[in-house]
C-alpha positions in Angstrom: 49.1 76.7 138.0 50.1 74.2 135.2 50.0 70.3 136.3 53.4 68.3 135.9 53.5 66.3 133.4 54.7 62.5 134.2 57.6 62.5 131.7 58.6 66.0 133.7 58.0 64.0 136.7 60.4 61.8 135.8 62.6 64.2 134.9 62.7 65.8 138.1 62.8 62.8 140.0 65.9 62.3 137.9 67.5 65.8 138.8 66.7 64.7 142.6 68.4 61.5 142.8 71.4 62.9 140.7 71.8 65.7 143.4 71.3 62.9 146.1 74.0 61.3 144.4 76.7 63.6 143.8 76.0 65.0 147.6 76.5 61.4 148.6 79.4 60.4 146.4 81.0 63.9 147.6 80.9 62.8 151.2 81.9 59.0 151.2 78.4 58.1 151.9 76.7 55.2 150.7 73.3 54.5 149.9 70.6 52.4 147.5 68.2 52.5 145.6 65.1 51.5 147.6 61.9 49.9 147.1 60.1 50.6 143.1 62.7 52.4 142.5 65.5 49.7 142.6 63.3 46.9 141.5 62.8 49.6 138.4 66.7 49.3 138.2 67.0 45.5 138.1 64.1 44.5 135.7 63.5 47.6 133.3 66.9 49.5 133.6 64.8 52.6 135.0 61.3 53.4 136.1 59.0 51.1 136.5 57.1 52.2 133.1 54.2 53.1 135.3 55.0 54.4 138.1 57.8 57.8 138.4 58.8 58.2 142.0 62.1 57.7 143.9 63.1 55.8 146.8 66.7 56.0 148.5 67.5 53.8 151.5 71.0 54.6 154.2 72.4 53.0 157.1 70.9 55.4 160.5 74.6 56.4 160.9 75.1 57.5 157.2 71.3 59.1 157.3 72.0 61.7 160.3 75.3 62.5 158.6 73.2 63.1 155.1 70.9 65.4 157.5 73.4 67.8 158.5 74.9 67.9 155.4 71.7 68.7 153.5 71.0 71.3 155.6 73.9 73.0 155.9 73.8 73.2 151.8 72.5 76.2 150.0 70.5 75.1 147.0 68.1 77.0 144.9 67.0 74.3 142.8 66.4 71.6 145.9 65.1 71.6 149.6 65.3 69.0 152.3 62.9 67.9 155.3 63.3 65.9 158.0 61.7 64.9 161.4 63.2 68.3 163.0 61.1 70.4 160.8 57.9 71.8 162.4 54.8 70.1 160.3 56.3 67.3 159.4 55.4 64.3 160.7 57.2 60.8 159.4 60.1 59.6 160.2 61.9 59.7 157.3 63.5 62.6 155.0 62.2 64.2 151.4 64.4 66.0 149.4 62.5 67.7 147.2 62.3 70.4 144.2 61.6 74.1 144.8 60.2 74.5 141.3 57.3 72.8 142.3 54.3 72.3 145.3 52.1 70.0 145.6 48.6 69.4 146.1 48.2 66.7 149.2 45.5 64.2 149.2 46.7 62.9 152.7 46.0 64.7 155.9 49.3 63.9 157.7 50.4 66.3 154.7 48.3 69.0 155.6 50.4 70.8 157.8 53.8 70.6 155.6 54.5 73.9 154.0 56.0 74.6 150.7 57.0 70.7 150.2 57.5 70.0 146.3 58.2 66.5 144.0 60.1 64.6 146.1 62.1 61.4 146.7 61.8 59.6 149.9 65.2 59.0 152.3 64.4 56.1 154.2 67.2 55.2 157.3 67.7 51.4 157.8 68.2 50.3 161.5 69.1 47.2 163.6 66.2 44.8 163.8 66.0 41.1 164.9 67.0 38.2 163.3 64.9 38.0 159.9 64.1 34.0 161.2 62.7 36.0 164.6 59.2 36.7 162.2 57.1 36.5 165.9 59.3 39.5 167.8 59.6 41.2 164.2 55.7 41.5 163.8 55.4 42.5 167.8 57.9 45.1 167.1 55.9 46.3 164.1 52.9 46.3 166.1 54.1 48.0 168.5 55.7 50.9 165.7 52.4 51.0 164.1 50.5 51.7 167.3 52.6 54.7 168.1 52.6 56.2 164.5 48.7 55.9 164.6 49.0 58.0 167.5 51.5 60.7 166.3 48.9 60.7 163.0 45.7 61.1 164.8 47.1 63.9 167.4 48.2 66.0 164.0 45.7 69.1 163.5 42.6 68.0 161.6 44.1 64.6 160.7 41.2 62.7 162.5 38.3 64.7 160.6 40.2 65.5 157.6 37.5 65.4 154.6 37.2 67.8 151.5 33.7 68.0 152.5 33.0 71.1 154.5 29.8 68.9 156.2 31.2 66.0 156.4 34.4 67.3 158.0 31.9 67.9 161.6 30.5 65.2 161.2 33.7 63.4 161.4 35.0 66.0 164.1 32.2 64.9 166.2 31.8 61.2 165.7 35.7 60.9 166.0 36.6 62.8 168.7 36.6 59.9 171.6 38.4 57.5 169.2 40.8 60.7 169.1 41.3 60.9 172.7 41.4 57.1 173.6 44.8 57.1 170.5 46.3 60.8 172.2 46.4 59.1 175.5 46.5 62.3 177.0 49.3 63.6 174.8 48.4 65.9 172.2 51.3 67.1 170.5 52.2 64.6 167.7 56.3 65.9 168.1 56.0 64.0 171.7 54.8 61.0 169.8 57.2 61.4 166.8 60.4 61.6 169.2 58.9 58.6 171.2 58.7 56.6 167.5 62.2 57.7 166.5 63.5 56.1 169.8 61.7 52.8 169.4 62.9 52.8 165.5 66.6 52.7 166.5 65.8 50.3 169.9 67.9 47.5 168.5 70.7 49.5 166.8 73.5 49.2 169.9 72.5 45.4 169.8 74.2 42.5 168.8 71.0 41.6 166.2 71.4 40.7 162.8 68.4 42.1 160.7 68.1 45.3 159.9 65.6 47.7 157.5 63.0 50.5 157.8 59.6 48.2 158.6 57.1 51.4 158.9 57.1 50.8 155.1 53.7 50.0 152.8 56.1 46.6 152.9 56.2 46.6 156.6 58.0 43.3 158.1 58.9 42.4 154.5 61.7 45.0 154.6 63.6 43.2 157.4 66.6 41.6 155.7 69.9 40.2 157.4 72.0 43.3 157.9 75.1 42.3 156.1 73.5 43.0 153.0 73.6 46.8 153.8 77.4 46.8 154.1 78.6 46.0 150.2 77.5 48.5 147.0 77.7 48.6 143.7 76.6 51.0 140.6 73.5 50.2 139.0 71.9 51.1 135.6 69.2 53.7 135.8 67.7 55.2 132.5 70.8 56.9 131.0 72.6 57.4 134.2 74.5 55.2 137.5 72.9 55.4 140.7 74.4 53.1 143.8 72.3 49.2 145.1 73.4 47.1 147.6 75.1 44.3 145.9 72.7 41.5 147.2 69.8 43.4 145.9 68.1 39.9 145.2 67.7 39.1 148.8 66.4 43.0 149.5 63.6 42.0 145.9 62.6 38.7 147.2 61.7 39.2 150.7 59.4 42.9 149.2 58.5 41.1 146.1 58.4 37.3 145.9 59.7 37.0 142.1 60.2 40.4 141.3 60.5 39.7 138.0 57.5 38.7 137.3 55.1 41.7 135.7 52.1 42.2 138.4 48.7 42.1 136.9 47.9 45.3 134.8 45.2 46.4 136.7 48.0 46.6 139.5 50.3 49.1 137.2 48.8 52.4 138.9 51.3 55.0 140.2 50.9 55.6 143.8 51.2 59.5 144.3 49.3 60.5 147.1 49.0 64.0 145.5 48.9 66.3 142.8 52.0 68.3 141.5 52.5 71.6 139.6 54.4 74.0 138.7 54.8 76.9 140.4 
């Protein structure tokens, strides 16, 4: 099979956002940018010129809406997975493009079928006030030490290795650490339900943070949550895509001054496999 190119990376990313957006524009449903992806927006107009991924953040109410009305679409050119799919094990949504498959180098990956370029759909939920930093990072504690659960009770995950010899070695060296983190539940669905509950814990509150925090930004991505109810077009390469409006507040708390170019040995994409063509 022939590699994909990062230009028709990009190009496909683009397809998959424009799709996310006329799907979203043709329901009343709003959305953002998220992550890279809008800081691309704000400082370059586009991609980041190193990177070529996409990132999409909604409201939880807005995100189970954008589920059944993803799936309930017929689309040749573009496929969806979500939590309910059997396999798949995060707690977020890819669409993603049939014209392509992917190589995984992660083994949470391993046991997704047919799964091609993507763009992440992130949901944003309730969380405490962003001044509450103590109960925030408890909470994310607590988050992380479920998902290391659901991760380690997927098939293989705990040995995953390339190498044939090293992958019993691992088997057999891991195994109690596997056992002490299954807690005597070994199906990683159980776990990924009891994460999904604990995600929207706060979202009937009265609390005024919200964000998705099982990010690479984790507690970062808690922001107060009246900046998710106000959008606005943004500039992306030749084409409009929707931000929040107070996408400076969103930049600052991930980025500190997000303006600011990060060293170049830090301008690395950070694809976590290899794409091609089918």
């Amino acid at each position: 099979m022939k590699k994909v190119s990062r230009n028709e990376n990009k190009k496909i990313v683009i397809g998959l956002l424009d799709y996310f957006d006329a799907i979203c524009r043709k329901n009343n449903i709003e959305y953002s940018l998220a992550g890279g992806t809008l800081l691309g927006a704000v400082r370059h107009g586009g991609f980041i010129p190193w990177d070529d991924d996409g990132d999409v953040i909604v409201t939880r109410d807005n995100y189970e809406k954008l589920k059944k009305v993803f799936y309930q679409a017929k689309n040749d050119e573009f496929g969806f997975m979500s939590e309910e799919d059997e396999g798949y094990y995060y707690v977020f949504s890819k669409l993603y493009d049939r014209r392509t498959v992917l190589e995984t180098l992660t083994p949470q990956d391993a046991e997704i079928k047919d799964l091609g370029v993507y763009i992440d759909i992130f949901p944003i939920d309730l969380l405490p006030d962003p001044s509450k930093k103590s109960e925030i990072k408890t909470f994310y504690t607590r988050l992380m030490d479920i998902n290391t659960s659901m991760f380690m009770t997927i098939p293989g995950f705990y040995y995953f290795n390339n190498n044939p010899l090293k992958r019993i070695i691992k088997r057999f060296i891991y195994y109690p650490r596997y056992l002490r983190r299954a807690r005597g539940e070994k199906n990683p669905k159980v776990w990924q339900k009891y994460l999904l509950s604990e995600l929207k814990k706060y979202d009937s509150s009265e609390e005024c943070g919200a964000g998705f925090i099982l990010s690479e930004y984790s507690v970062k991505e808690c922001i107060p949550k009246k900046a998710f109810e106000q959008y606005m077009d943004i500039k992306f390469e030749d084409r409009k895509f929707r931000s929040i409006k107070d996408n400076k507040i969103y930049l600052e708390s991930l980025y500190g001054d997000y303006m600011k170019l990060p060293p170049k040995d830090k301008r690395k994409p950070k694809h976590a496999y290899i794409s091609y063509w089918k």
